[in-house]
Every structure is written in structure tokens, then in C-alpha cells.
C-alpha positions in Angstrom: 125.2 121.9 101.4 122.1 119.5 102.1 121.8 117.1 99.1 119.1 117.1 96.8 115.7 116.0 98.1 116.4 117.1 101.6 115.8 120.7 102.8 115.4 122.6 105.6 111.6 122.9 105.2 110.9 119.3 105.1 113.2 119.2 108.4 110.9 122.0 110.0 107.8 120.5 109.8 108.6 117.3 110.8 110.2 118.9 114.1 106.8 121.0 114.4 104.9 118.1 113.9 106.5 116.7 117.0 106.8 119.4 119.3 102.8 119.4 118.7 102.5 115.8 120.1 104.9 116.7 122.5 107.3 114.7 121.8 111.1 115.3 121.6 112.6 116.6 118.7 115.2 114.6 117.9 117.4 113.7 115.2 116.2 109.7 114.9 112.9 110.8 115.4 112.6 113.6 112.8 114.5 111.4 110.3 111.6 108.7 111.0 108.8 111.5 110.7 110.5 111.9 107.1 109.7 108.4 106.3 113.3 107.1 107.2 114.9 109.6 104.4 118.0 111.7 104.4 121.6 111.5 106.6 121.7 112.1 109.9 124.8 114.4 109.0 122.8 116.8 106.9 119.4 116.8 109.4 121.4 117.4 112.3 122.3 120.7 111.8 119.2 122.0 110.0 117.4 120.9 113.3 119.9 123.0 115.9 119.2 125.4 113.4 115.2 125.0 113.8 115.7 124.7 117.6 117.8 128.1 117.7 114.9 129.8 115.4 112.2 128.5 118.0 113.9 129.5 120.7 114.3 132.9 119.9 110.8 133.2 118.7 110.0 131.5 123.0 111.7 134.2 124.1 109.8 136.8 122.2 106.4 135.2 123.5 107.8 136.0 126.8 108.8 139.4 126.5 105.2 140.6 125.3 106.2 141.3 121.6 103.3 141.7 119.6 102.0 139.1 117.5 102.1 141.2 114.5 105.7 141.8 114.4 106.2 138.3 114.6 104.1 137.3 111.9 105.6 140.0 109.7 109.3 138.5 110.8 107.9 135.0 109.6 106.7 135.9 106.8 109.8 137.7 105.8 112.1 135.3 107.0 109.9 132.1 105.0 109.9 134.2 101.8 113.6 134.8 101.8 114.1 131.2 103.2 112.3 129.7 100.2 113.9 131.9 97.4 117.1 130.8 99.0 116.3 127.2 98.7 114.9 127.7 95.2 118.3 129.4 94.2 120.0 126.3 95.5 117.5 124.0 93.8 118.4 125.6 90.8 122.4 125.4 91.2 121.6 121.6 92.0 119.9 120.9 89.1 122.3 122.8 87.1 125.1 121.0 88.5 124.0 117.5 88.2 123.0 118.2 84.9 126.5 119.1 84.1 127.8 116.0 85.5 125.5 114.0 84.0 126.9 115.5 80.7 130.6 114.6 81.5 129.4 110.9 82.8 127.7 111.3 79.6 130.6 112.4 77.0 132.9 109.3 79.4 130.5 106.7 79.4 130.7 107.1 75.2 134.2 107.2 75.1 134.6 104.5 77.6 132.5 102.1 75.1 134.8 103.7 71.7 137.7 102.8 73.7 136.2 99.1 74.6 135.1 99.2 71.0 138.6 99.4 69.8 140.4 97.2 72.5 137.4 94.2 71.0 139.2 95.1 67.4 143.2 95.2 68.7 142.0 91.8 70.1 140.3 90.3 67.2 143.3 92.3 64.5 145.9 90.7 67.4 144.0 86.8 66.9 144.1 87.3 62.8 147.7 88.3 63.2 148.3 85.3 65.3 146.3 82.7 62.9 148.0 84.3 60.2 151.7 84.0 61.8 150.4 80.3 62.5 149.5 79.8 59.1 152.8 81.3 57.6 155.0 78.8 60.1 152.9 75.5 58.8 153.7 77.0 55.1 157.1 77.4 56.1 156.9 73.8 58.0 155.6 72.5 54.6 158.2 74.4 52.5 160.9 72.5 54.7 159.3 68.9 54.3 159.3 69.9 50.6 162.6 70.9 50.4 163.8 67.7 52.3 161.9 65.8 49.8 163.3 67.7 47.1 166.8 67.0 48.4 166.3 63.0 48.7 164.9 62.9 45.5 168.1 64.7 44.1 170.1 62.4 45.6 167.9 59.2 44.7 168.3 60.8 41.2 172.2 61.1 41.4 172.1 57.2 42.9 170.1 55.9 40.2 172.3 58.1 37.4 175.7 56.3 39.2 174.3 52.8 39.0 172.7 53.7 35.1 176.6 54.6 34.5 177.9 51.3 36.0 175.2 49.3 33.8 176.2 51.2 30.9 180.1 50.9 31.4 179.1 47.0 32.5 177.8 46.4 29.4 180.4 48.0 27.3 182.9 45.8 29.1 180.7 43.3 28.6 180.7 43.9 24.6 184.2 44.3 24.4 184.8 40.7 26.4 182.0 39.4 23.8 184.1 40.4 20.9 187.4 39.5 22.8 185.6 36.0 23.0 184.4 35.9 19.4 188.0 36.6 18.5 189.1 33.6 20.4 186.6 31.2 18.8 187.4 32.3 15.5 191.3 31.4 16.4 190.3 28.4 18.6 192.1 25.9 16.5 195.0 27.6 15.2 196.2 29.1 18.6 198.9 27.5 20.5 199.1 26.1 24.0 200.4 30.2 25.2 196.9 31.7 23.6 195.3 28.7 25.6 197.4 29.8 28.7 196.4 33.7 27.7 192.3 32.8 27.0 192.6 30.8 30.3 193.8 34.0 32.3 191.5 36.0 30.7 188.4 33.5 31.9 190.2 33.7 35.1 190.1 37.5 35.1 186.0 37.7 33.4 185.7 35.1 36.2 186.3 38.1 38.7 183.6 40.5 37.3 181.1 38.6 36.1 180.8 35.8 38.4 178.0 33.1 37.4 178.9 33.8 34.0 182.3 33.6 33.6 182.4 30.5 35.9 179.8 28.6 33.1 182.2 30.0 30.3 185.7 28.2 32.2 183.7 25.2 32.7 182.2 24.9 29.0 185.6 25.5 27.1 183.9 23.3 24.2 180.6 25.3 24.0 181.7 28.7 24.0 179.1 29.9 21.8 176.7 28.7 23.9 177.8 30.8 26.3 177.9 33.6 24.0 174.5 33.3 23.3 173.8 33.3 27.0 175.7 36.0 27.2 174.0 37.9 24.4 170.8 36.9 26.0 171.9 38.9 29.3 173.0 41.7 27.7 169.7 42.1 26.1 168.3 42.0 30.0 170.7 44.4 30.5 169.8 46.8 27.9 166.3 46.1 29.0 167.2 47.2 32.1 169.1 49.8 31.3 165.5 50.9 29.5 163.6 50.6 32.7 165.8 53.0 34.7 165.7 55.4 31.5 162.4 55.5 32.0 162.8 55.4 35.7 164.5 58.3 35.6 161.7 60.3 33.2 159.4 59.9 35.9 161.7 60.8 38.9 162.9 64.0 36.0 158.8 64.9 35.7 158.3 64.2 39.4 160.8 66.8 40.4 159.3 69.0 37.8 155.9 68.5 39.6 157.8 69.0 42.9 159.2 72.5 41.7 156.2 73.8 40.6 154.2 73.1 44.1 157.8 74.7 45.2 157.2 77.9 43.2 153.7 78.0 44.2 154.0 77.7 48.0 156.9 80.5 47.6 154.2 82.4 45.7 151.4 81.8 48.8 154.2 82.5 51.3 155.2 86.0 49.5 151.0 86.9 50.0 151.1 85.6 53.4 154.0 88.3 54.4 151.9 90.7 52.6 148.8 89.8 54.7 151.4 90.0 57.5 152.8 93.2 56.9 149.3 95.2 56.3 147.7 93.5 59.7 150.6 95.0 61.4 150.0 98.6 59.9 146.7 98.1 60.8 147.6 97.5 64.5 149.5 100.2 64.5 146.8 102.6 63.2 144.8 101.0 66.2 147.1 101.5 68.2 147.6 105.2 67.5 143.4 105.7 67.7 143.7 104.3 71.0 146.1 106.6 72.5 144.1 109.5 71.1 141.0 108.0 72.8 143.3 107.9 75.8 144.1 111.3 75.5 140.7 112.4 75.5 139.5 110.8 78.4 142.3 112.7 80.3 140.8 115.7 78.7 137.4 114.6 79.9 138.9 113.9 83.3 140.3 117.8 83.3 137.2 118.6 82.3 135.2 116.7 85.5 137.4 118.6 87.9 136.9 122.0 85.9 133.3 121.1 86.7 134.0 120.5 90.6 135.9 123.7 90.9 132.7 125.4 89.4 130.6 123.8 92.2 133.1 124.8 94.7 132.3 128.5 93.3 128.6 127.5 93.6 128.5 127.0 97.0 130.7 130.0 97.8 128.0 132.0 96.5 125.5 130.1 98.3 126.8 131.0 101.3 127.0 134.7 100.4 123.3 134.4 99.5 123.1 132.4 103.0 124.7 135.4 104.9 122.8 138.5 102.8 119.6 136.7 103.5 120.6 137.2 107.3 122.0 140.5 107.1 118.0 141.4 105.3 116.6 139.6 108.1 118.3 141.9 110.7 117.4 144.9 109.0 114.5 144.4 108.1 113.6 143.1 111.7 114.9 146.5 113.1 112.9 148.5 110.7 109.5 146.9 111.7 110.8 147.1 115.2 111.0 150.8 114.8 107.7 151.5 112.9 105.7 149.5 115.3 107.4 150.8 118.2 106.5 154.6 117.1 103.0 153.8 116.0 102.7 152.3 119.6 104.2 155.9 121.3 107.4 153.7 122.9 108.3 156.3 125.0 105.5 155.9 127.3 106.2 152.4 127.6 110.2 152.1 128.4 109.4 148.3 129.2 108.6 147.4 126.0 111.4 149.7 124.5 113.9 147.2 126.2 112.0 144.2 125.3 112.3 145.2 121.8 116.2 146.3 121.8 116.8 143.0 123.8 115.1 140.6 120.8 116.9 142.9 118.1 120.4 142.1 120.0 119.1 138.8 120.7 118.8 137.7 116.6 122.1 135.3 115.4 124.2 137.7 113.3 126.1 134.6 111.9 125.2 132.6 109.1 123.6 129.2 109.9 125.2 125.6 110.5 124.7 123.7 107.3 
């Protein structure tokens, strides 16, 4: 079927045109009368068609048919060729208007369906930022609990050494009052509690290096010593006091350091949360855009339902196409017959043939498209 724009009339009267200024008509040149317009495909056979038409109406001009039958043929023939291309028109019109509908109804679910990809993408990039965020908290949470861990251990270091302060200054004490004993026995003990409070300077020489060595050499000023001594272990109990307090801070530090603990659990428990709806989320958008899916197929099945219905379209166009000729033929021989009476045939045989001849002559078959 010609397309839209292009029929067989405009094709007719541009071959007319140039058969009246004697020149040939042609396919190139009756597509260039048109103003360059249409396929050569589809003017083709409309103009074998015209040339076929012309011919026959040549060969009636020769025979002597009058010019009245001929006019009544045309006029016939034009009538029945224009409501045939009016019926076509309309089919046209109703068939692009159909597709235009489907391109329609696909063009809106082809921007729902880009609509939905823009928010699997942007749900897909939150998911992603959140994932990130949840494996710097997690990255944090570790550093934390490495922290955590050293400053248990720095605790348990600092409570070992507190214990050897405490159990150096209770040996200390006891050698204090060992040494106090001593003194207060100095002169009454014999050469053997010498020999004994010499081993046991050798032996405080061994733990307590600096001062034991200044209590061997100063045998004669052992309270000196012990005040020295005293004087230490007040330095010691000082220090002692430092490391208690030490330890309070390390004690409230790790309290601090369990708290941020508890809360970065707390944010990491909302994060999964987050994590967990986002992913029902894709999954609804997921299943919306498999439904969209589905309903493009359905508007696919629906495009080619349309074809088939042009397909049925043009079948009855050509029926139309074929009637039209079948009218023509009969109606041809019916003003063949009038005319041929009113004229008293039978005393011209001659033009009795003529007439049979041009009736036989008319195409029976439906015309090229």
C-alpha cells in the first residue's frame, strides 16, 4: 500500500502534465514533477498503472467510441477511485493513530522504567556509602578494641610493678626492724651475731644495692642509715601514691574508653538497621521493575496485535481494490449496452465489435500497487 502523502492521483497528474509537454513519462521525471517527493518503489507501479489506463482509453479514441461513454466511464471510474483512496486515508489515519498510541503508552513506561533504574542506582550508592560507613565503624571499633587491650595490659604491668613496690617495701620494713633490733643489741652481741649481722648486710647488699652497700660500709652509723632508709621508704610510699593515683586515671580512662565502646556498638546496631531496610527497599525496587518489565512485553504483544490488525486492513483494501474493478466492468458493460441500443447497433455491426472489443479489452485483475 502507497504510504501516506503519496496517491495515485498526485501520480496521475503529474504524468498528464507531461504527456502535455510532450515529454516522457517517466518514473524520475514524475517523481521531480512531485517536487522530488515519494519512493520510486511506490510511484512506479501507480504509473504502469496510469500508462495501462491511458492506453486503453488510446485505443478507444481509435475505434470511434463515443465521447460520452467515455466521459461517463471517467467519471465513474474517478468517483470510485477517490472513495477508494478516502477509505484508505481513513484506515491510515486510523492506523497511525493506533501506533502512535502504543509508541505512546511505551515511550511512558520506558521513562517509569528509567525512572526506577535512576532510584536502584541512587538506593544501590546509599547502600554502598552506608556499607562504607559501617566498615570505618567497624575499622574504628577494632582500633578501639586494640587500645582497650593495651591499656589492659598497661593496667596489669603497672598493678605487677605496684605489687613489687608494695612487697619491696614490706621487705624493706621488716629489714628496718631487723636492723633496729640489731642496734638495740649492738653491744651486747658477740663476735657470731657480728658474723650473723655481717651476712645479713651481705644478703640486704643483694636487693637493695646502693643502700645496703652505704649500710656495710657505715657499721658505726647505722642509724644514719636508718634514717636514710626511712627517708626512702617515704619516697617509696610516695611513689607507691603516684601509681595509685596512676592507676585511678588509667581505671576512669578505661571507663571513658567503654562507654565510647558501648556507644559505637550502639551506632553500629543502627547502622545494620539502616542496612537491612535499604536492602528491603531494593528488593521492592527490584520487584517494581520486573513488573514494569512485564508490561512492556505486554505492550510489545500488544504492537504486534496492532500489525496483525493492519495486515487485516489491507486485506480488505484490496477487496475494496478488486470490487471497485468488478463495478467498473459492469457498470462499463451496462452503459455499453444502453448507448449501443439508443444508437440502433444493429445497423452498425462495426461499431457493435468496437464496443465488444473495448469491453473484453478492460483489465479484469486488480491493479499493481
Amino acid at each position: 500500500m502507497a504510504r501516506a502523502g503519496i496517491l495515485y492521483s498526485d501520480v496521475a497528474r503529474a504524468a498528464t502534465e507531461l504527456a502535455a509537454k510532450g515529454e516522457a513519462a517517466t518514473v524520475d521525471n514524475v517523481r521531480k514533477m512531485m517536487g522530488d517527493t515519494g519512493s520510486k518503489s511506490t510511484i512506479a507501479p501507480m504509473l504502469k498503472r496510469w500508462k495501462e489506463e491511458h492506453q486503453d482509453e488510446a485505443q478507444a479514441a481509435k475505434s470511434g467510441l463515443p465521447e460520452s461513454i467515455l466521459n461517463a466511464v471517467r467519471g465513474v471510474y474517478a468517483q470510485l477511485q477517490s472513495d477508494c483512496e478516502n477509505k484508505i486515508i481513513a484506515l491510515t489515519a486510523e492506523h497511525d493513530a493506533l501506533i502512535q498510541a502504543a509508541k505512546t503508552q511505551q515511550a511512558t513506561l520506558s521513562d517509569l522504567i528509567e525512572s526506577l533504574t535512576t532510584s536502584k542506582i541512587t538506593l544501590e550508592a546509599q547502600l554502598a556509602a552506608t556499607q562504607e560507613k559501617l566498615g570505618s565503624i567497624e575499622e574504628k571499633y577494632s582500633a578501639l578494641q586494640l587500645k582497650f587491650t593495651g591499656m589492659q595490659s598497661e593496667k596489669e604491668g603497672l598493678t605487677l610493678r605496684l605489687d613489687d613496690r608494695s612487697q619491696e617495701v614490706k621487705e624493706l620494713k621488716q629489714k628496718n626492724e631487723a636492723m633496729r633490733h640489731q642496734f638495740e643489741h649492738f653491744q651486747t652481741a658477740t663476735a657470731n651475731q657480728r658474723a650473723d649481722d655481717r651476712r645479713a648486710y651481705e644478703a640486704r647488699m643483694t636487693q637493695i644495692e646502693s643502700e645496703l652497700q652505704l649500710a656495710r660500709k657505715n657499721n658505726q652509723t647505722l642509724e644514719s642509715t636508718q634514717t636514710k632508709q626511712e627517708a626512702e621508704i617515704q619516697q617509696l610510699l610516695l611513689i607507691n601514691a603516684e601509681i595509685a593515683n596512676n592507676a585511678q586515671k588509667r581505671k576512669e580512662d578505661l571507663e571513658a574508653l567503654q562507654i565510647k565502646h558501648y556507644q559505637t556498638d550502639f551506632l553500629l546496631q543502627e547502622t545494620k538497621q539502616e542496612n537491612l531496610i535499604l536492602k528491603r527497599d531494593l528488593s521492592v525496587a527490584q520487584l517494581e521493575s520486573q513488573r514494569l518489565q512485564t508490561s512492556a512485553a505486554v505492550s510489545a504483544k500488544l504492537q504486534d496485535v496492532l500489525t496483525e490488525q493492519l495486515k487485516q486492513s489491507e486485506i480488505k483494501t484490496r477487496q475494496v481494490e478488486e470490487e471497485k474493478q468488478a463495478l467498473i466492468i459492469e457498470l462499463i458493460k451496462t452503459r455499453a449496452n444502453d448507448v449501443t441500443s439508443n444508437e440502433n447497433l444493429n445497423d452498425n455491426p462495426a461499431l457493435e465489435s468496437q464496443s465488444k472489443h473495448l469491453i473484453q479489452d478492460i483489465p479484469t485483475t486488480k491493479p499493481d500497487r
